[in-house]
N, C-alpha and C positions, 0 to 999 in steps of 0.2 A: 672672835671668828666671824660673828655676824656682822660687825663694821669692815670689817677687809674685804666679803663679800660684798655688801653694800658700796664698796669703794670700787671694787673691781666692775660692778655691774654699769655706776655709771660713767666708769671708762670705756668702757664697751659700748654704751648710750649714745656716748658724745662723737656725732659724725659732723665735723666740721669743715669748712672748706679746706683744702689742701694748701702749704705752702710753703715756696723753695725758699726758705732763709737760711740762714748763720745754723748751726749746729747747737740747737738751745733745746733742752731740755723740759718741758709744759707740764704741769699737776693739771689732769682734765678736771672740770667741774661735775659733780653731781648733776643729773638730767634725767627727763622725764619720758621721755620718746619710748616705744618698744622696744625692745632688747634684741629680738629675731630681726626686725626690721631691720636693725644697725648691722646686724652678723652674716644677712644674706645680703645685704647692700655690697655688690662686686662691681660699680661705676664711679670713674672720678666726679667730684662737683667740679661745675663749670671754674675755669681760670682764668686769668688776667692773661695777656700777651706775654706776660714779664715772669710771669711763673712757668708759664708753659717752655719759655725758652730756656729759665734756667733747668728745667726738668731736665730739659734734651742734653745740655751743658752736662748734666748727673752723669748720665745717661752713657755719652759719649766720653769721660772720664774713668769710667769703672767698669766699662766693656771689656777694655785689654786685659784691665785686673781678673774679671771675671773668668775669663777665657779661658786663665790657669786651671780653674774646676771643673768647670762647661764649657764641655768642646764643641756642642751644637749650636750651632747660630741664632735660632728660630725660639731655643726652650732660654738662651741667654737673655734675648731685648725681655721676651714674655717675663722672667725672672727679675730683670730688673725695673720693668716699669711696675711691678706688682711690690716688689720691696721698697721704693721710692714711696708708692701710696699709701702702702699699711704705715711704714714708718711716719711719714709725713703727718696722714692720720691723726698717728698716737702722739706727735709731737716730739719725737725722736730724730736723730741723726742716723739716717738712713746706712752711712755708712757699720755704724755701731750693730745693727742691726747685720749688716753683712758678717762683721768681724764674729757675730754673735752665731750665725749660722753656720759660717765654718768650721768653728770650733766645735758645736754642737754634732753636725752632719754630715763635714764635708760636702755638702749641698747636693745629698741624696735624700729625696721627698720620700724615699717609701724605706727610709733606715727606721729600725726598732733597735733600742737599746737594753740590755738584760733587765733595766726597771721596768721595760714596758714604754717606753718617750719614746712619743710618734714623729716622721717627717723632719723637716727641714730644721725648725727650731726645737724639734725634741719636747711637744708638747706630753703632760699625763694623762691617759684619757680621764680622770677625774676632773677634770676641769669640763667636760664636755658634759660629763651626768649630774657636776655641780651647778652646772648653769642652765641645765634641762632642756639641750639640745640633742638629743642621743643621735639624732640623725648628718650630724656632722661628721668626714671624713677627714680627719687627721691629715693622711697622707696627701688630701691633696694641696697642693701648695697654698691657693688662694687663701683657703680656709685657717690652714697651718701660721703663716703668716698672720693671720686678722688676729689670732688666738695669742701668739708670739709676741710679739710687739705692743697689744692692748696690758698682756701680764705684765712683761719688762715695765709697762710706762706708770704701771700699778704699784708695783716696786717702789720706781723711782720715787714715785711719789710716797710710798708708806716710809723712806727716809731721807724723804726732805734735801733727792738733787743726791744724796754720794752714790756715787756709780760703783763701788768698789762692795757696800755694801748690797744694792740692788741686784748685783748682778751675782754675788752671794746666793742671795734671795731665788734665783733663778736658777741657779743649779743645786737649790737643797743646802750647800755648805757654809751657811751664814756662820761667821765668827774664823773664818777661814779667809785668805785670799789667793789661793793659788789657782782657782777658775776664774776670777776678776783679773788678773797678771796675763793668764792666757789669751782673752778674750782682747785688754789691751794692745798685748803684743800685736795681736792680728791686726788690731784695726793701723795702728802704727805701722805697719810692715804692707800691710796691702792696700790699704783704703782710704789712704788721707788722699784727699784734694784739695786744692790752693783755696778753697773757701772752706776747709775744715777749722773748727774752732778749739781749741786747746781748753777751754773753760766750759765747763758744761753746769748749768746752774738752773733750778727750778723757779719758774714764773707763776705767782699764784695771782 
C-alpha cells in the first residue's frame, strides 16, 4: 500500500510541459517538487506553436461530440480545454479520458454515486484525506479532473500500459472487464479522431 501511495504521489508531482501527440500512454517518473504546488497548479505550461494548434485541432473535433452531453457553449470549450490539459498532463489520451467521464457521470460535476464518487470522473473522497488535501472540492471540475486522470495514469502504470486492466482498477472491479468494455465502447463510438491511436502502450 505504501508503494502505490508513493507511486501515486509522484504522479501527482510530475507537472510537465503539455503535449499534443499520438495517443500514447506515459508511466510518470518519481519527483520531488511539492505535492499542493502540482494540485493547485490550474495554468497550462507555455507551448510550441505546433502544439498549441494541435490543441485547437482537439478542440474543434470533439465539440460536436461534446455537444451530445453539454448543451451550453461557454461550460463545453471550458470543459474541453480543461480535459485536453489534465489528460495531457497525465500523459493520457484525452479522449480516453472523455470516454471515461461519460460513463462515469454523464458529465454532471456535481453527480454522487450511492458509494459516495464525486463529479465528473466519480472520484472517492478518500483519495483527498489520503493525500491530506481536505480542502479540495470534488465537485469542482478543475480539481475532479487533476485527481481523475493523475489516478487512471497511476493505474496504468501499476500494470504496465493494459488498459482493460487499469481501468478495472478505476472502477473497484479488477478481475472483471465489463467497466473496461463500457468505457471502450464510448470512446470508439464517440471520441475517436483521425489522429487517435489504436495501440496504447506505456513509455518508461
Amino acid at each position: 500500500m505504501w508503494a502505490a501511495r508513493h507511486l501515486l504521489l509522484g504522479i501527482l508531482l510530475a507537472s510537465k510541459s503539455l503535449a499534443a501527440g499520438p495517443a500514447v500512454v506515459q508511466a510518470l517518473p518519481t519527483v520531488t517538487p511539492t505535492m499542493r504546488a502540482t494540485l493547485e497548479a490550474s495554468r497550462e505550461s507555455p507551448r510550441s506553436a505546433a502544439e498549441i494548434w494541435a490543441a485547437r485541432q482537439w478542440h474543434n473535433d470533439m465539440e460536436p461530440q461534446l455537444g451530445r452531453f453539454v448543451k451550453d457553449a461557454q461550460r463545453r470549450s471550458r470543459l474541453l480545454r480543461r480535459i485536453y490539459q489534465e489528460a495531457t498532463l497525465a500523459k493520457l489520451p484525452p479522449e480516453l479520458v472523455l470516454a471515461v467521464i461519460q460513463v462515469e457521470s454523464a458529465f454532471k460535476a456535481d453527480a454522487v454515486s450511492s458509494a459516495g464518487a464525486v463529479g465528473l470522473m466519480q472520484i472517492m473522497p478518500f483519495w483527498v484525506r489520503e493525500l491530506g488535501l481536505p480542502a479540495d472540492d470534488l465537485k469542482d471540475p478543475n480539481r475532479n479532473l487533476r485527481y481523475g486522470s493523475t489516478i487512471l495514469a497511476h493505474y496504468l502504470a501499476m500494470e504496465d500500459g493494459d488498459l482493460t486492466r487499469a481501468l478495472a482498477r478505476y472502477n473497484g472491479s479488477l478481475g472483471k472487464t465489463w467497466y473496461s468494455e463500457r468505457v471502450m465502447r464510448a470512446w470508439q463510438r464517440y471520441w475517436r479522431t483521425p489522429s487517435s491511436s489504436d495501440n496504447l502502450m506505456v513509455q518508461r
